[in-house]
C-alpha positions as CSV (number, residue, x, y, z in Angstrom):
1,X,11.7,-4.4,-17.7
2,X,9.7,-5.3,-14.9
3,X,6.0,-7.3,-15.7
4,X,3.3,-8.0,-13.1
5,X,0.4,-10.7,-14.7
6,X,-2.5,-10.7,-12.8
7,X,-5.2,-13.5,-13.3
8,X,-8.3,-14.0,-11.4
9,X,-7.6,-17.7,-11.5
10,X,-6.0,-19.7,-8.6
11,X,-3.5,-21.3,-10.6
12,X,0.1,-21.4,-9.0
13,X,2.5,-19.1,-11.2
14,X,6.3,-19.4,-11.4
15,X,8.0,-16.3,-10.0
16,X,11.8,-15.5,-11.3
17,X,14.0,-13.2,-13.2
18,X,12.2,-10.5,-11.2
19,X,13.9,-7.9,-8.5
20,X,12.4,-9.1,-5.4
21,X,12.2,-7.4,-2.4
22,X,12.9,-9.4,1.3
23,X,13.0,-8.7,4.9
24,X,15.8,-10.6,6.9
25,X,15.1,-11.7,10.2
26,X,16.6,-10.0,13.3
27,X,18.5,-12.7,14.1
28,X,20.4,-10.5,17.0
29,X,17.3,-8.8,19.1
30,X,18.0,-6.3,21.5
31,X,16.8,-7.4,24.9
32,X,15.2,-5.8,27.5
33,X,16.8,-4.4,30.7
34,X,16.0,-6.0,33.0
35,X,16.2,-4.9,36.9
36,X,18.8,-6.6,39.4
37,X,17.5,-9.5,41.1
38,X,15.6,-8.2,44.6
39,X,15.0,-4.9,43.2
40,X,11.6,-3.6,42.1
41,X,10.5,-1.6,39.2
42,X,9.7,2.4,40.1
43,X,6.2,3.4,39.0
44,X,8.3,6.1,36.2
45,X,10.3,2.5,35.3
46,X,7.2,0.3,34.8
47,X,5.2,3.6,32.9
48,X,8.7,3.7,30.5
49,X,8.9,0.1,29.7
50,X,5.1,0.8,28.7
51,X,5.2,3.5,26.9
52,X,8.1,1.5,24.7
53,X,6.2,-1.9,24.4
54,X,3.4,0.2,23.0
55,X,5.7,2.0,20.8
56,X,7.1,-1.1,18.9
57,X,3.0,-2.3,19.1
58,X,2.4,0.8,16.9
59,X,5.5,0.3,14.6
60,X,4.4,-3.2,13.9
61,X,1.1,-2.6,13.2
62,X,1.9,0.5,11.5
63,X,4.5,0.4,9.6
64,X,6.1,-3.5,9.5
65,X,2.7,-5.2,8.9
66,X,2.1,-3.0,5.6
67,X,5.0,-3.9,4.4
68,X,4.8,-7.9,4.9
69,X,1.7,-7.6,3.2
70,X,2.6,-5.8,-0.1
71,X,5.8,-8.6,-0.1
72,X,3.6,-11.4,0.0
73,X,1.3,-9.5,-2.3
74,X,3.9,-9.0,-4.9
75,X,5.6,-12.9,-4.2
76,X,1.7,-13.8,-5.5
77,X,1.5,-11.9,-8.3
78,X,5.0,-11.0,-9.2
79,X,6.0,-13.7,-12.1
80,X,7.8,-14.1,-15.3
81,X,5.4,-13.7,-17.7
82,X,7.2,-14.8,-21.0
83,X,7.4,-17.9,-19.3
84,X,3.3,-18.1,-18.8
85,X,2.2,-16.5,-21.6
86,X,4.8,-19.4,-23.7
87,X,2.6,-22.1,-21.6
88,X,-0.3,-20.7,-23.2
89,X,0.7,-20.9,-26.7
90,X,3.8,-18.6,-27.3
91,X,6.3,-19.2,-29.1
92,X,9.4,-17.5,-26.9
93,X,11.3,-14.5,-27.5
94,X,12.5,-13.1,-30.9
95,X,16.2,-11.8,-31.8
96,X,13.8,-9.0,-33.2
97,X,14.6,-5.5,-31.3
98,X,11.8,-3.7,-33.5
99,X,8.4,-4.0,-35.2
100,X,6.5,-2.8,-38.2
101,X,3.6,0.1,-37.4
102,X,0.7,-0.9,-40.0
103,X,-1.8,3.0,-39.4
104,X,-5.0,2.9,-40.7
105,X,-5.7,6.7,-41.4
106,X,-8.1,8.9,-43.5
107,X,-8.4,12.5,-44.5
108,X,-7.3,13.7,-41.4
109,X,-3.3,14.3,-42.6
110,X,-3.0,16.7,-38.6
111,X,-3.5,13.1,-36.6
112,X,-1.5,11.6,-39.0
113,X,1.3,13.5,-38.8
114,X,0.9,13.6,-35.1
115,X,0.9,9.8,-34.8
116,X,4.0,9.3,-37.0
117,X,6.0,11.7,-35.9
118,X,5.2,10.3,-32.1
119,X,5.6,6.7,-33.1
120,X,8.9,7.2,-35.3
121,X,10.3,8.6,-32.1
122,X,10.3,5.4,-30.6
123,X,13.2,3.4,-31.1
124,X,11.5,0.1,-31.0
125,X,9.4,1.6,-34.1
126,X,11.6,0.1,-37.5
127,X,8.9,1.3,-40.0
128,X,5.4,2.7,-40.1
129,X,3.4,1.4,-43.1
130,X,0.5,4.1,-43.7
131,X,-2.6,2.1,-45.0
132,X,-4.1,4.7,-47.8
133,X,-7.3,3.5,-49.0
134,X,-8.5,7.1,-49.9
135,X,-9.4,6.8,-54.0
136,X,-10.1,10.9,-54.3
137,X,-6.6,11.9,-52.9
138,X,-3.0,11.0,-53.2
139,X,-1.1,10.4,-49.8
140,X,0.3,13.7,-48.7
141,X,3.8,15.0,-49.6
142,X,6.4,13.4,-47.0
143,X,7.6,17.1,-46.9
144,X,4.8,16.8,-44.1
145,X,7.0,14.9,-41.5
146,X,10.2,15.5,-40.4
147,X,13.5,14.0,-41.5
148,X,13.2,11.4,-38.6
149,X,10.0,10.2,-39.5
150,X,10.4,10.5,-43.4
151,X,13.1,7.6,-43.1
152,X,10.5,5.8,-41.8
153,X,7.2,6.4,-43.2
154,X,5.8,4.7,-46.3
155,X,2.9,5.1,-48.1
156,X,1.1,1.6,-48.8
157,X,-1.8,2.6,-51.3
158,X,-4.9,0.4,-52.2
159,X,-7.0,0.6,-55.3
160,X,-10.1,-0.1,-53.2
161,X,-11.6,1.6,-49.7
162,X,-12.1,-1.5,-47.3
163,X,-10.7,-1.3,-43.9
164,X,-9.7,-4.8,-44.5
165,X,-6.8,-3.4,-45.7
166,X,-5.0,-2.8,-42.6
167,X,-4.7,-6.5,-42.8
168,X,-3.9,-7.0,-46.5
169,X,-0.3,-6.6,-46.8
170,X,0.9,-5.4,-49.8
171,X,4.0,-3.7,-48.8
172,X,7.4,-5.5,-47.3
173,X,7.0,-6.2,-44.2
174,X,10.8,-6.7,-42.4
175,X,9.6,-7.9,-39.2
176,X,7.3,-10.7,-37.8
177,X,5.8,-9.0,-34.9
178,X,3.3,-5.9,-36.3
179,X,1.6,-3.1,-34.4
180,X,-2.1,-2.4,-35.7
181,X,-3.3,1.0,-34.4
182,X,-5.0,4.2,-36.0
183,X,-4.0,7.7,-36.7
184,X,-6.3,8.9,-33.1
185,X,-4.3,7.1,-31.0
186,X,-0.8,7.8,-28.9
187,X,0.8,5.7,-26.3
188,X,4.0,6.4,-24.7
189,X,7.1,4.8,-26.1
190,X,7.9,3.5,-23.0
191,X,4.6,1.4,-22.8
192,X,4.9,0.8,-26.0
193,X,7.9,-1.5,-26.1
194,X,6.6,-3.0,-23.1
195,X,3.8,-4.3,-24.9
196,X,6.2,-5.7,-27.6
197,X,8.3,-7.3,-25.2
198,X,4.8,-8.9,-24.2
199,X,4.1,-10.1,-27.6
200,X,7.4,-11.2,-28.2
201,X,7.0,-14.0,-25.1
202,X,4.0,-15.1,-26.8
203,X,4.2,-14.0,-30.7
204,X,1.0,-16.5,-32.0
205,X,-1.7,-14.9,-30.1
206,X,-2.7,-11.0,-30.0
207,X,-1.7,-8.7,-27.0
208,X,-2.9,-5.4,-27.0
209,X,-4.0,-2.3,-25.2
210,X,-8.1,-2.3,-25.6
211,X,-10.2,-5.5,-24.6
212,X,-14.1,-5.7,-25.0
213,X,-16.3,-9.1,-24.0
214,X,-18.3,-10.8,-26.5
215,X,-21.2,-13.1,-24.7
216,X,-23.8,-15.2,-25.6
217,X,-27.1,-15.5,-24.8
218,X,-28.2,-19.2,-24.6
219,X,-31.9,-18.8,-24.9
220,X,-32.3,-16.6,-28.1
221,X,-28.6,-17.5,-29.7
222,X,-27.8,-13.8,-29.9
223,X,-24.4,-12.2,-29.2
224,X,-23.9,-9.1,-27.5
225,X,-20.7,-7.0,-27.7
226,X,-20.1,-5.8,-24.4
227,X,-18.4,-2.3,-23.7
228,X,-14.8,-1.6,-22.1
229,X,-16.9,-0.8,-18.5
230,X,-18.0,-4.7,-18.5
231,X,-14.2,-6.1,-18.9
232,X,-13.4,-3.3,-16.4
233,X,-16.0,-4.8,-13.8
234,X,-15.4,-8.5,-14.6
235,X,-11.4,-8.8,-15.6
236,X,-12.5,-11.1,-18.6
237,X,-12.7,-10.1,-22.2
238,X,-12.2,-12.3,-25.2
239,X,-11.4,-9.6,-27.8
240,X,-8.7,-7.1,-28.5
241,X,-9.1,-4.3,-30.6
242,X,-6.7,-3.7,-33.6
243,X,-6.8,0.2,-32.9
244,X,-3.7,-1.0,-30.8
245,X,-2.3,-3.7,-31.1
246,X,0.5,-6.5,-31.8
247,X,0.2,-9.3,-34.1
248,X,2.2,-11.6,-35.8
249,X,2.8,-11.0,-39.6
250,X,1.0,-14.5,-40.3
251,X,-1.5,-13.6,-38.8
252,X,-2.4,-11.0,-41.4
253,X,-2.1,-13.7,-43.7
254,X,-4.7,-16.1,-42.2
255,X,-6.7,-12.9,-42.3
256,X,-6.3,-12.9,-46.3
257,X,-7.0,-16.0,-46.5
258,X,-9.7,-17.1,-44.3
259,X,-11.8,-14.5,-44.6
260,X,-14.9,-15.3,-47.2
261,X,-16.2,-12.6,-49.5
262,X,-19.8,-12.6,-47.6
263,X,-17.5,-11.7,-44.6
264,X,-15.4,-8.9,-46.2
265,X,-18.2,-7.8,-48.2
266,X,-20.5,-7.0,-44.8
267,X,-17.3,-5.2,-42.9
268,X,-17.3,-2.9,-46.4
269,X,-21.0,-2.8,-46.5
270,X,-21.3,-1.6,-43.0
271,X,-18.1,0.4,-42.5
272,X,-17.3,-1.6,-39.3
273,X,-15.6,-4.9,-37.4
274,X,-12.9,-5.6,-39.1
275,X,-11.2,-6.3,-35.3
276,X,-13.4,-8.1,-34.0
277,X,-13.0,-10.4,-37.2
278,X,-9.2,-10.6,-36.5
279,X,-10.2,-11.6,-33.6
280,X,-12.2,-14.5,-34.6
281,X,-9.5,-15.3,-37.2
282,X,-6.7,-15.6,-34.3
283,X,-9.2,-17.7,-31.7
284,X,-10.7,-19.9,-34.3
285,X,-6.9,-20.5,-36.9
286,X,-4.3,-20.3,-34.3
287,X,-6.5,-21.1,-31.2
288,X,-4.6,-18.6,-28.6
289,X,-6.5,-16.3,-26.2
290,X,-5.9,-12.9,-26.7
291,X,-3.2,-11.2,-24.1
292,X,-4.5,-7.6,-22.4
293,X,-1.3,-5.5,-21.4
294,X,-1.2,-2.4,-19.7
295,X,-0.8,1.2,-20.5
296,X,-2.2,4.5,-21.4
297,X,-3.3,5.1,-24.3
298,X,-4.5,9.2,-25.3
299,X,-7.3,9.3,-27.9
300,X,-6.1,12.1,-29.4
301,X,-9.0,12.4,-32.6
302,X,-13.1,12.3,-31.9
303,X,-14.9,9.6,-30.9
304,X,-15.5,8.3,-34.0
305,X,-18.6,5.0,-34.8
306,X,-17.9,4.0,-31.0
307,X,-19.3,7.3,-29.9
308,X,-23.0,6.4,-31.9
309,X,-26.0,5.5,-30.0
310,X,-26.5,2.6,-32.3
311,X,-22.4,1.5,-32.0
312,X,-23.1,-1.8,-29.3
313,X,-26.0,-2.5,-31.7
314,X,-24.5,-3.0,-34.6
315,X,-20.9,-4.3,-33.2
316,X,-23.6,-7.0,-32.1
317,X,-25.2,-7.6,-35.5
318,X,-21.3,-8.3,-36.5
319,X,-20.5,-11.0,-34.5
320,X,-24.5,-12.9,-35.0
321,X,-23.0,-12.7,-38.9
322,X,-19.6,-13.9,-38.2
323,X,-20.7,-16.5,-36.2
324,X,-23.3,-17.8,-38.8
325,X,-20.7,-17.8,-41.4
326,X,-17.9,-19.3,-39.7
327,X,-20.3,-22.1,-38.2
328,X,-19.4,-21.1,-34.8
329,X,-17.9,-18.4,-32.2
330,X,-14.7,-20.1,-31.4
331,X,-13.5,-16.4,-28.9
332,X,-11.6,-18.0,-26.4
333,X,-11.8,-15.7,-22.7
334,X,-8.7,-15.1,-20.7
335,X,-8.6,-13.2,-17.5
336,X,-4.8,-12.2,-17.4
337,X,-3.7,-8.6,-17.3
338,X,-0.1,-8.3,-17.9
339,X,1.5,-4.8,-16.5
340,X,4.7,-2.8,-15.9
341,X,5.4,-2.8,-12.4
342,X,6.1,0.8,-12.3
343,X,2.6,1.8,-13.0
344,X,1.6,0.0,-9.8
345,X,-1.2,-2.6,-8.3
346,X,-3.7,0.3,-8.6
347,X,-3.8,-0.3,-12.3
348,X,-5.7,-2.9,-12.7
349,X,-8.5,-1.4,-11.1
């Protein structure tokens, strides 16, 4: 499949393995008529030769000049992006053809059966591990799904509600490279694998779907999380949001592990962050950029905490904490887009 990696940078990219496009030169031009020698040109003659001359004027303004430009366009921009994103800290591609789904979902068993049953119709889907963290209800019946998805749903239940769990593996996970989303979400299958074939170029950093910006300001020492609008305007973000996204399994692991019990214990207390703390985990323990592919992604539930006046606010308060715990902010900003060239140049504006 086709990529096209965009980056606001100047940095000269390789450019292979892709179907290019060229124009060959005329080598054989067709050449004028020209009049015997002693013989002069008819008003009607010199009007026609005219009238053609500004024909071909048109057609190369019109029509060949476009064109030259979108194939020098597309020579810039057109590149092999496993090969870049391995420069930047990946790790090549795996003999693995399909991932492990880790769905954060509760009480709302209508999205979840509509994610699953979506997701298990992907082929590139091996398993979808159902985080249940709900401690007044057992997981539904798998009488809920389909035969399809019931050969590939399991039920991972926790003792304790913490969205940390999404992260805290308790279950067997098959495959290195794991897709974090949530039960509100859809993405086409198509897109989908793209953004695994994206990961698996560059399998120690994040690559996902949803970036955000996380700044700093230098006077007061205060973070602000910035919204999607502000990496829309800009083209840099330094975040990725797990609600969909692709991590390696170890990653997980240095989430386990690295995260402190003041940490954990604010993302329970306030119900929030727990991305943004990957994250920080990823930039700060395996000191990779995060990796922002493209595709369309249907909220299919409500708007959730990001639809609360006070959402920025306290997505804000987060990172001040995290970065008082950790002893820094060690986010690392990238500027690279990575797309399927069948959605087009327009998308990434």
């Amino acid at each position: 499949m086709g990529m096209v990696l965009r980056s606001k940078s100047n940095t000269s990219l390789p450019t292979h393995q892709y179907t290019r496009v060229s124009v060959e030169p005329q080598h054989a031009t067709r050449q004028a008529q020209l009049p015997p020698s002693g013989r002069f040109l008819s008003s009607s003659s010199s009007s026609s030769v005219l009238g053609s001359l500004l024909k071909r004027a048109v057609l190369v303004v019109g029509v060949v000049a476009p064109v030259v430009f979108i194939l020098i366009w597309r020579h810039l921009f057109s590149i092999d992006a496993g090969a870049v994103l391995a420069e930047n800290g990946g790790s090549g591609s795996s003999i693995e053809n399909t991932f492990t789904v880790r769905m954060n979902t509760f009480r709302r068993n209508d999205l979840l059966k509509r994610s699953a049953e979506h997701l298990a119709s992907c082929d590139c889907v091996g398993q979808i591990q159902v985080v249940w963290s709900d401690q007044e209800n057992a997981p539904p019946s798998m009488d809920l799904f389909t035969e399809r998805t019931r050969r590939k749903v399991v039920f991972e239940v926790h003792d304790t509600n913490s969205l940390s769990h999404r992260f805290n593996v308790t279950s067997t996970l098959g495959t290195d490279g794991v897709f974090s989303t949530d039960d509100d979400l859809e993405i086409s299958c198509a897109d989908l694998k793209f953004g695994f074939e994206t990961w698996r170029a560059s399998q120690n950093t994040m690559v996902g779907f949803s970036p955000r910006l996380v700044t700093r300001n230098p006077g007061t020492g205060r973070h602000s999380y910035r919204s999607w609008r502000v990496v829309r305007w800009n083209g840099v973000y330094n975040v990725i949001l797990t609600k969909c996204c692709f991590l390696h399994r170890d990653h997980l692991r240095t989430y386990v592990d690295e995260m402190t019990a003041p940490l954990l214990a604010y993302i329970d207390e306030h119900r929030n962050c727990e991305d943004i703390a990957m994250s920080v985990v990823v930039a700060k323990f395996h000191k990779t950029p995060p990796v922002w592919v493209g595709g369309r992604v249907k909220e299919i539930g409500g708007d959730g905490i990001s639809g609360l006046a006070h959402h920025f606010d306290a997505r804000s308060n987060c990172v001040d904490f995290f970065a008082e715990e950790f002893g820094d902010m060690p986010l690392l900003e990238s500027s690279v887009k990575v797309y399927p060239m069948h959605t087009g140049l327009l998308s990434w504006l």
